[in-house]
N, C-alpha and C positions, 0 to 999 in steps of 0.2 A: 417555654412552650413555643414562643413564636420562633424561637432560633430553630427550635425540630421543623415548623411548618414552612423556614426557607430554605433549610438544607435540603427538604421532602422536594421542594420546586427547583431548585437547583439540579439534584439527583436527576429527575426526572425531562427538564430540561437539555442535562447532559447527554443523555440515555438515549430522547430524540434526535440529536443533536448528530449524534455517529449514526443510529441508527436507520440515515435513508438513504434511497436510492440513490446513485450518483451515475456518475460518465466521466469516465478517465479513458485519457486523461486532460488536467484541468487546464491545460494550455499546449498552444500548439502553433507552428507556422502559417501564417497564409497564404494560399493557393496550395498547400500540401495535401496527397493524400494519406490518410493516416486511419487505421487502425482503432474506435474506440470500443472501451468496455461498459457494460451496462451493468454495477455491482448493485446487486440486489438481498440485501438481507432482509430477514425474515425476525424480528423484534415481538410479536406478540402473538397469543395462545395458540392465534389459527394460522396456516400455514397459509404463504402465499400460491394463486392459481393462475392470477395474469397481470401482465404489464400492458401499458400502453403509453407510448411514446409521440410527443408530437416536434418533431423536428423544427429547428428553427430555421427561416428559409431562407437562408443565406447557405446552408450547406447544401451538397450535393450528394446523398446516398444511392448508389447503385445495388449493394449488395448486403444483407442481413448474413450473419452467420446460421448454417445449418444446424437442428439439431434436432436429434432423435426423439427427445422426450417433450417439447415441446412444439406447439402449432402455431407459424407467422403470418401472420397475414399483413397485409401492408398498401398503405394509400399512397397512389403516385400524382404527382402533376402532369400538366401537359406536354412536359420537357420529358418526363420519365422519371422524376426523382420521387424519392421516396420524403414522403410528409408525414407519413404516420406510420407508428409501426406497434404490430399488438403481436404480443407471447399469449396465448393458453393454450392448457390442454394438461401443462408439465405443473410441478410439486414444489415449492421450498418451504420444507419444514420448518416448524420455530429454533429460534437457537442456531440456523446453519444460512447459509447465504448462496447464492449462484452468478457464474456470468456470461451473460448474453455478448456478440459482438456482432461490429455493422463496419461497412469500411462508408468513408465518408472523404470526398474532395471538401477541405477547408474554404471559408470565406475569402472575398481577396481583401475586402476589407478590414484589418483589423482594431478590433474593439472586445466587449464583451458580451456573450451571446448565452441564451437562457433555455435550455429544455425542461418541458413541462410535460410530468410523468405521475400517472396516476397507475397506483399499486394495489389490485384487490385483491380480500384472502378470504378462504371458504366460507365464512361466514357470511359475505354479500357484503364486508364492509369495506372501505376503500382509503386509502390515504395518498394527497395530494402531495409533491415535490418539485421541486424546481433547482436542477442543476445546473453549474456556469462551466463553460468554455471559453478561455481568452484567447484568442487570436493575435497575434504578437506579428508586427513585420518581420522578415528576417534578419533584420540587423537585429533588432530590439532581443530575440531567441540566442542571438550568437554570444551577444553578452552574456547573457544569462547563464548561457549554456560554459561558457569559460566560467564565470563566479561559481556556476557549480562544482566546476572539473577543480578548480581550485582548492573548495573547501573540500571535495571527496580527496586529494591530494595531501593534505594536510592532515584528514586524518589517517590516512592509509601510511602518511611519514612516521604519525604518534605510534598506530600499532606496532609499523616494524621497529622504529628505537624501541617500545617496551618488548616486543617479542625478542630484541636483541640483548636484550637486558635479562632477563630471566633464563635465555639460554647462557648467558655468560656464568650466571650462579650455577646453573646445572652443569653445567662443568667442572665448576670449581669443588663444587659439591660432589662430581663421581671421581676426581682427580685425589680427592679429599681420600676417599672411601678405598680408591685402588692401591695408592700410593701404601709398600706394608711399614707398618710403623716397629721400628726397633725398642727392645725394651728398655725400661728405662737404666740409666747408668746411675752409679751412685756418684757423687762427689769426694767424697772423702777415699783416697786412693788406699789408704793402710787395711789389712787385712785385722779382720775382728778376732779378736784370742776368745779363746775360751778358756772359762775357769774349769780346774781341773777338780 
């Protein structure tokens, strides 16, 4: 019984775990502009109606992505940047997910930085999140960005050895197939008598 009531927490655990809001992506240059996304799934009964986002203020957002089905509204500072930013108006049903985007001038500081995003669904109920953004100097990015290229390298080597590999049989195997095969010969060269 207790091993079902920690799988049951675990399970569910897990389920929260994937299932929230986020902001990709999760690192990024300092001083860069860059492109993020607001992925937003929709985990239980009632369907999500609004976001709202409170920027951390070390970034700099000038501009929200436009979008037809939903309504932006948005708090600016004294500079002009965007500090808060709210979706309603639009739908994401349960089971399916959406995504919003914002362009954003990077910190120049880098460290690790915290968005605080409350997610409400038609039923008036809400759920709190908090996404992370690492801000990397650009050396610290370049590395990375090589260790990555590396292992995408290694295995883009793996695919094509095995892609090489399997067409070699596919060959051998149509070469097999084309080639016409003679029939067989006997061994014994003397002619068979018959009884008379």
């Amino acid at each position: 019984m207790a091993r079902w009531i920690v799988y049951g927490f675990l399970l569910g655990w897990a389920v929260t775990a994937w299932g929230h809001v986020d902001v990709v992506p999760r690192q990024s240059i300092a001083k860069r502009w860059e492109t993020y996304t607001l992925r937003v799934p929709t985990e239980t009964a009632a369907a999500t109606v609004k976001l709202q986002v409170t920027v951390p203020a070390a970034f700099e957002i000038e501009m929200v992505g436009h979008r037809q089905d939903w309504q932006i509204a948005t708090v600016r500072d004294e500079r002009g940047f965007v500090r808060e930013m709210t979706w309603s108006g639009g739908r994401v049903p349960m089971q399916t997910f959406d995504e919003l985007k914002f362009m954003a001038r990077n910190p120049v500081k880098p460290e690790l930085y915290r968005w605080e995003i409350t997610q409400v669904y038609e039923t008036g109920k809400s759920a709190k999140w908090t996404a992370q953004t690492q801000i990397l100097a650009p050396d610290d990015m370049g590395s990375q960005q090589a260790a990555e290229a590396w292992r995408a390298a290694q295995v883009a080597t793996t695919l094509s050895l095995l892609a090489m590999g399997v067409a070699t049989i596919l060959i051998v195997v149509m070469l097999i197939g084309i080639v016409p095969r003679r029939p067989a010969q006997r061994l014994d060269k003397t002619p068979k008598q018959v009884a008379d």
